[in-house]
LOKOLRO-234733 format. One record per residue (C-alpha): residue in one letter; x, y, z. Coordinates in nm, 2 decimals, decimal comma. Layout:
REM residues N
{A; {X; Y; Z}};
...
//
This chain:
REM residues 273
{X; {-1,50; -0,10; -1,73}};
{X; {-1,15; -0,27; -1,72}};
{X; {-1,03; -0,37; -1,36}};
{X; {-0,69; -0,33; -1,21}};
{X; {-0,55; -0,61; -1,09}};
{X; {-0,44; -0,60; -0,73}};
{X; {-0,21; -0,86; -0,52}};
{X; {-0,33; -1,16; -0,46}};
{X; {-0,57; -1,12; -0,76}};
{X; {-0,87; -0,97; -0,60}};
{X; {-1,03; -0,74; -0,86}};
{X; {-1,15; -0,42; -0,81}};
{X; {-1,35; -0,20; -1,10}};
{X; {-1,12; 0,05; -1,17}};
{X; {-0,92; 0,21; -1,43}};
{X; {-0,65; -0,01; -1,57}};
{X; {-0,32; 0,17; -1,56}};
{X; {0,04; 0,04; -1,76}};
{X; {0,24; -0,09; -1,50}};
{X; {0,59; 0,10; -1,50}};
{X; {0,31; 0,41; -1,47}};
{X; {0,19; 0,29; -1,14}};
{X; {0,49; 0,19; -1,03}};
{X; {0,65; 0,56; -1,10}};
{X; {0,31; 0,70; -0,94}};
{X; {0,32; 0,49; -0,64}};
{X; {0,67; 0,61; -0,56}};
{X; {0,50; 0,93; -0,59}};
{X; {0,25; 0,86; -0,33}};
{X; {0,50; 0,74; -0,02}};
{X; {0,67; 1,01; 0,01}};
{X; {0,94; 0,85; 0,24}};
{X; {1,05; 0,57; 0,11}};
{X; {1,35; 0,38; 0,23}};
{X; {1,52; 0,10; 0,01}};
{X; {1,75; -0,05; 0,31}};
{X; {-2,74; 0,17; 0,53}};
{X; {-2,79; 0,41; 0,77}};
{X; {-2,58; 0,62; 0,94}};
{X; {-2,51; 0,63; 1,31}};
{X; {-2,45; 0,37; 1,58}};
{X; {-2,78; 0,34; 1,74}};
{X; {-2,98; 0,23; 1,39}};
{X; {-3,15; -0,12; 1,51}};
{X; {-2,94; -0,16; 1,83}};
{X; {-3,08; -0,13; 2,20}};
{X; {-2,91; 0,11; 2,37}};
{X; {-2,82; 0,00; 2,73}};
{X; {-2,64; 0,13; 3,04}};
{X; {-2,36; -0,09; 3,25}};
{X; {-2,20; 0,10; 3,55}};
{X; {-2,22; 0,40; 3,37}};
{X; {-2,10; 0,36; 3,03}};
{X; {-2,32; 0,28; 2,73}};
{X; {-2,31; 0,02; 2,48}};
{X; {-2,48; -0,17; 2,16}};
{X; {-2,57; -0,56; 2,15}};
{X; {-2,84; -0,77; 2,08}};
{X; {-2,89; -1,17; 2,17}};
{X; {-2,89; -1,43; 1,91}};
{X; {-3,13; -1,73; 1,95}};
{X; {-2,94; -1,90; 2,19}};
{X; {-2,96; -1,60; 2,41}};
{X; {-2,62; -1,51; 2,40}};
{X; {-2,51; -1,14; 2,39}};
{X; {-2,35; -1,07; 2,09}};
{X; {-2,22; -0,71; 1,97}};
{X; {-2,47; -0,49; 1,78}};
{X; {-2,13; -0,33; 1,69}};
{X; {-1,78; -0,38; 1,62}};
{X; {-1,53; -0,10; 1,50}};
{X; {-1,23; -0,25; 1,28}};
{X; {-0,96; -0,04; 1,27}};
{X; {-0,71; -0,07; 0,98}};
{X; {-0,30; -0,07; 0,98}};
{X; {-0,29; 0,30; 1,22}};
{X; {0,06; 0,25; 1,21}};
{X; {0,37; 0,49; 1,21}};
{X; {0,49; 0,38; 0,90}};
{X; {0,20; 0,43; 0,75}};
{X; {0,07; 0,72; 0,88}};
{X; {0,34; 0,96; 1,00}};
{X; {0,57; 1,17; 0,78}};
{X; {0,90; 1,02; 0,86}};
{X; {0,75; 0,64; 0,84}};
{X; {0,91; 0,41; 0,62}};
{X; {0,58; 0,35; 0,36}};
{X; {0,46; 0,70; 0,45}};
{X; {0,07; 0,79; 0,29}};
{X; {0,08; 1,14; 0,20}};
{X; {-0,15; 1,35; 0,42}};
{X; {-0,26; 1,07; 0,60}};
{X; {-0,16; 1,21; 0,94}};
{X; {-0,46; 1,45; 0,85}};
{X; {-0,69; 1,20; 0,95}};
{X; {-0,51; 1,13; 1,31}};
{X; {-0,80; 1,37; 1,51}};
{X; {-1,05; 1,16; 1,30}};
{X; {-0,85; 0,83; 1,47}};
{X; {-0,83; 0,95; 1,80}};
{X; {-1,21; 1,05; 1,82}};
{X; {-1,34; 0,73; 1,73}};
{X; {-1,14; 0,51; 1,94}};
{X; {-1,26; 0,71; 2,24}};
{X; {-1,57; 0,67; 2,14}};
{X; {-1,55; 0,31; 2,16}};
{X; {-1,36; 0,32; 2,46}};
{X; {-1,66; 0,52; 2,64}};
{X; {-1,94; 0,33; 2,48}};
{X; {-1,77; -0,04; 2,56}};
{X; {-1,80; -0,09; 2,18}};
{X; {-1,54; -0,36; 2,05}};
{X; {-1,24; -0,26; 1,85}};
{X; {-1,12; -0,52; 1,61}};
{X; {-0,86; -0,48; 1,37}};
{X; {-0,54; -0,53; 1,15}};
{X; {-0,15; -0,45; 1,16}};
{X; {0,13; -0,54; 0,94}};
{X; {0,40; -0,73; 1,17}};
{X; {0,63; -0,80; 0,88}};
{X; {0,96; -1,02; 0,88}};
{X; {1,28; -0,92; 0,67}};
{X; {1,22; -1,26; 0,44}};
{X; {0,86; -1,15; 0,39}};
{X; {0,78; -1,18; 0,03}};
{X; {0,62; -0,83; 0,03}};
{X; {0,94; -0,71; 0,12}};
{X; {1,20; -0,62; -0,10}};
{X; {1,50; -0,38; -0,14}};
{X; {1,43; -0,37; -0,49}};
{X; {1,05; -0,36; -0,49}};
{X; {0,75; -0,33; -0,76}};
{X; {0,52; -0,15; -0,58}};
{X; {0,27; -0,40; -0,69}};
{X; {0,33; -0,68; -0,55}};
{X; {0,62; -0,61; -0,33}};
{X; {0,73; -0,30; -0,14}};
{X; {0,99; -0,15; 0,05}};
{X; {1,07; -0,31; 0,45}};
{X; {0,79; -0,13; 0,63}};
{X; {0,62; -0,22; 0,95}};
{X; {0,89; -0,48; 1,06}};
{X; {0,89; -0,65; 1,40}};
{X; {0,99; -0,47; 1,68}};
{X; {1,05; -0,14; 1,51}};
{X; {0,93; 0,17; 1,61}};
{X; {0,72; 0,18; 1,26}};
{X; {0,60; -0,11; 1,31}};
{X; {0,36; 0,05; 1,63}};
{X; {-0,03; 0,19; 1,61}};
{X; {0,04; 0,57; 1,62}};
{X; {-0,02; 0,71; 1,98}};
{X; {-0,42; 0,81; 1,87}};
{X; {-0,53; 0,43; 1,85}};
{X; {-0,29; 0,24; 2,03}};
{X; {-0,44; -0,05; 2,25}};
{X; {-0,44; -0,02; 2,58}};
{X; {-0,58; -0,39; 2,66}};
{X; {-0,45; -0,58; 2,30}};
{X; {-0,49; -0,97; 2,21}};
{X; {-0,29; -1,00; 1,90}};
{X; {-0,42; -1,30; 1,71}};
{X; {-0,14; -1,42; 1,47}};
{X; {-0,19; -1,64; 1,16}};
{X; {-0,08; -1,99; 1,30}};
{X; {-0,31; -2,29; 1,35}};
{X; {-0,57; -2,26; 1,65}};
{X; {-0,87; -2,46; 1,82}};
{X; {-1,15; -2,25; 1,68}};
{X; {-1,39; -2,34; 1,96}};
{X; {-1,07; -2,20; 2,23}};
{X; {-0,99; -1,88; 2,02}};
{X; {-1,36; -1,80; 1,98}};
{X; {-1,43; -1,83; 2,37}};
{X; {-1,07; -1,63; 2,42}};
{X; {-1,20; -1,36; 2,19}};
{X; {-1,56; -1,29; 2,32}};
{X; {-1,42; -1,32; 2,72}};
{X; {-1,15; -1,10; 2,64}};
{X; {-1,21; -0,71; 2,75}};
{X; {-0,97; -0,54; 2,54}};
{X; {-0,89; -0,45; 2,17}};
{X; {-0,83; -0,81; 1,94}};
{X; {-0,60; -0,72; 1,63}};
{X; {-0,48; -1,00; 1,43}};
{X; {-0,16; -0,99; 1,28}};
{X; {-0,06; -1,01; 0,89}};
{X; {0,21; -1,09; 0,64}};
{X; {-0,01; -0,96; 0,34}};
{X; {-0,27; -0,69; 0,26}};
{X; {-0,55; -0,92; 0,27}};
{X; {-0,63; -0,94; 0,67}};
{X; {-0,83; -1,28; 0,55}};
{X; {-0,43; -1,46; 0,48}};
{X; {-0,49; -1,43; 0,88}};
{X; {-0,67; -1,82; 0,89}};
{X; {-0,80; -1,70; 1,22}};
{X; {-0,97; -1,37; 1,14}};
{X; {-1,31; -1,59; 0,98}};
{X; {-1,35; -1,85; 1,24}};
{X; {-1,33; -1,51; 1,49}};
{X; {-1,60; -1,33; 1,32}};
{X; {-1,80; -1,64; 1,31}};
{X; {-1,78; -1,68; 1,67}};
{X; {-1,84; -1,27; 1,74}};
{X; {-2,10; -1,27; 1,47}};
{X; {-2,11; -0,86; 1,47}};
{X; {-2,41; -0,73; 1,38}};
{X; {-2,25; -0,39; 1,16}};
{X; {-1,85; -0,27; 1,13}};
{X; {-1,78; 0,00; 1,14}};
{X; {-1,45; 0,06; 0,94}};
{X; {-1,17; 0,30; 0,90}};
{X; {-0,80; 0,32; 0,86}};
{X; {-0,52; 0,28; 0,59}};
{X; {-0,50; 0,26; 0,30}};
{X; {-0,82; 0,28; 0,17}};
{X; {-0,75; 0,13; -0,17}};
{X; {-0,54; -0,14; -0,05}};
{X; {-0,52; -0,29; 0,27}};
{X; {-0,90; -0,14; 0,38}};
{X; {-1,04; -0,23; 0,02}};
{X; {-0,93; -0,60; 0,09}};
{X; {-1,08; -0,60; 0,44}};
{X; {-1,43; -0,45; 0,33}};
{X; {-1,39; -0,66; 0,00}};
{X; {-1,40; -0,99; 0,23}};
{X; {-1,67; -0,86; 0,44}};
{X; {-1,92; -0,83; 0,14}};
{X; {-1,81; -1,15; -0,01}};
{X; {-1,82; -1,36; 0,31}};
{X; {-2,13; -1,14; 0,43}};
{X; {-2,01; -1,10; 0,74}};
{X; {-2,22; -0,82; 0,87}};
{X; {-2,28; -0,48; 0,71}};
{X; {-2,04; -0,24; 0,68}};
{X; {-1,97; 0,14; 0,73}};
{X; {-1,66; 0,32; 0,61}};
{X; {-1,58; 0,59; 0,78}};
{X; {-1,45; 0,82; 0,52}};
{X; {-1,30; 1,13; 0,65}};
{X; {-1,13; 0,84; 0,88}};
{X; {-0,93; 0,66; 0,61}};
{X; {-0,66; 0,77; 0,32}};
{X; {-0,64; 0,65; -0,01}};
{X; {-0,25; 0,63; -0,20}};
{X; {-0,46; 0,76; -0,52}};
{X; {-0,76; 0,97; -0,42}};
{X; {-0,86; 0,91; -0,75}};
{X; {-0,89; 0,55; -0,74}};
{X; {-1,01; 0,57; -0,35}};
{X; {-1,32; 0,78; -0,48}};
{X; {-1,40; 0,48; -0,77}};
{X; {-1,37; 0,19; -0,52}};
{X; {-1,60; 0,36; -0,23}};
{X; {-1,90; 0,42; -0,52}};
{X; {-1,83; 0,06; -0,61}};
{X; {-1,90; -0,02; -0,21}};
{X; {-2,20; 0,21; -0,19}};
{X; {-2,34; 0,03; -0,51}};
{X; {-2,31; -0,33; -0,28}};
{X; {-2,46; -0,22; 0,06}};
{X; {-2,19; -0,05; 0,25}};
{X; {-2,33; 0,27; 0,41}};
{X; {-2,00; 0,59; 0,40}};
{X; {-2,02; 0,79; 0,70}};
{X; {-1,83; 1,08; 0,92}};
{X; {-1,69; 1,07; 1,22}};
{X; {-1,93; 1,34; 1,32}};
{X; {-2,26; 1,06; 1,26}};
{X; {-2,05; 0,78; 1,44}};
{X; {-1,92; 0,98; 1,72}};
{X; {-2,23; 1,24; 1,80}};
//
C-alpha cells in the first residue's frame, strides 16, 4: 500500500493523497484557523496501598521501584482542542470528559503522568502566515498565550516542564523520578523525540506500559506511539475514545497498523474502572 509522507519523513501506511487535496482538506479540518495486549491497568502489575491511595510498580534488578505505569498525555491544549483555538480539531472537545476522567484517575491511583505540549515561538519553522498544512501551519500554541495552556480537564497541578536544551542525563533522570508531579517536555515539532531529553528520561523511568491518549491522533500522537515501537520503550495502550484524529479516516488506518505491531486500543471505561 503507498504511504503518506508525513513531516519529518516518518512514514506511516496510508493512502497517498495529491498534495493541494490535503492541503484544501486540512483547512477543512481546523475549523478556526487564523493566518495572523491486554486491557486494563492492573494486567502484570502488583497492586499496592500507600496512605491510602493505590498505585502500580514493580522493582528492576537493582531493586529500585520503578512505574508498572506511566500515562502520556498528548498536546491537551486550547488551541487544539477548544472551538475558538487557533488550530482547532473539529469535535475534539468531545473527548474533554474522556480527558478529565483519566487524569483523575491517575491523580488517585499515584500513577505518573508524562507528556507533550507545543510551546512554539513566532520564528518557529512550523509557523507560518502563509502555511502548507504539511509541513508548516498557522501560529498556534505560542508562548505565553492563552492557546498555548492544557485545557482546564488536564492541566498540571505539580508540572516539571523539561525543554529541549542540553542536560546531564544522570541530573535530569534523578530530577525526574524524585519529582512528585506531572513531567511534560516541551516541543518545537510534532515529533516529541526532537525533545533530546525525552529518551534519556524514559531510559531512566524505564515504564513498564503507557498508557496514551491526546491530540491529534494522526499527527502529533502517531509520532509519539511511532517512537515508542521503534525505540521499544515499553508497550503501549491508546486510549481511543481519549484522542481525535484531523481525518477519522486516516486515524482508523494508522490505529489497525498499531494493533498489527503490539499496541493494545482501549476505553476509558477499562483504564478507569
Amino acid at each position: 500500500m503507498p504511504s503518506f509522507r508525513y513531516p519529518v519523513g516518518i512514514q506511516f501506511d496510508i493512502l497517498r493523497r495529491p498534495f493541494d487535496k490535503l492541503r484544501e482538506r486540512l483547512r477543512g479540518r481546523f475549523l478556526s484557523v487564523d493566518l495572523n495486549g491486554s486491557k486494563g491497568l492492573s494486567n502484570g502489575a502488583a497492586l499496592v496501598i500507600n496512605s491510602g491511595l493505590p498505585y502500580l510498580f514493580r522493582k528492576n534488578s537493582g531493586e529500585e521501584t520503578m512505574p508498572e505505569i506511566i500515562f502520556w498525555d498528548v498536546d491537551t491544549q486550547y488551541d487544539f482542542i477548544m472551538p475558538d483555538g487557533k488550530l482547532y480539531i473539529r469535535e475534539a472537545e468531545k473527548i474533554l470528559p474522556n480527558l478529565e476522567r483519566l487524569t483523575a484517575c491517575a491523580r488517585q491511583r499515584n500513577i505518573p503522568i508524562f507528556g507533550s505540549v507545543d510551546f512554539h515561538n513566532p520564528d518557529d519553522p512550523e509557523i507560518s502566515d502563509s502555511p502548507d498544512f504539511l509541513d508548516t501551519f498557522p501560529p498556534h500554541c505560542l508562548k505565553d498565550t492563552p492557546g498555548q495552556r492544557k485545557v482546564k480537564e488536564t492541566r498540571p497541578v505539580n508540572p516539571l516542564w523539561i525543554d529541549g536544551g542540553a542536560e546531564d542525563t544522570a541530573e535530569l533522570g534523578e530530577r525526574v523520578r524524585n519529582h512528585t508531579g506531572e513531567v511534560i517536555f516541551r516541543k518545537q515539532r510534532f515529533d516529541v523525540f526532537t525533545n533530546r531529553n525525552v529518551e534519556p528520561v524514559l531510559n531512566a523511568v524505564r515504564p513498564g506500559r503507557i498508557v496514551l491518549y491526546g491530540v491529534a491522533l494522526d499527527v502529533c500522537n502517531a509520532y509519539a506511539i511511532d517512537g515508542f515501537l521503534k525505540r521499544n520503550t515499553a508497550p503501549v495502550q491508546l486510549v481511543l475514545d481519549a484522542t481525535q484524529a484531523i481525518f477519522p479516516e486516516r486515524g482508523e488506518t494508522l490505529v489497525e497498523g498499531w494493533k498489527a505491531r503490539g499496541v493494545t486500543v482501549v476505553s476509558t471505561d477499562e483504564i478507569t474502572g
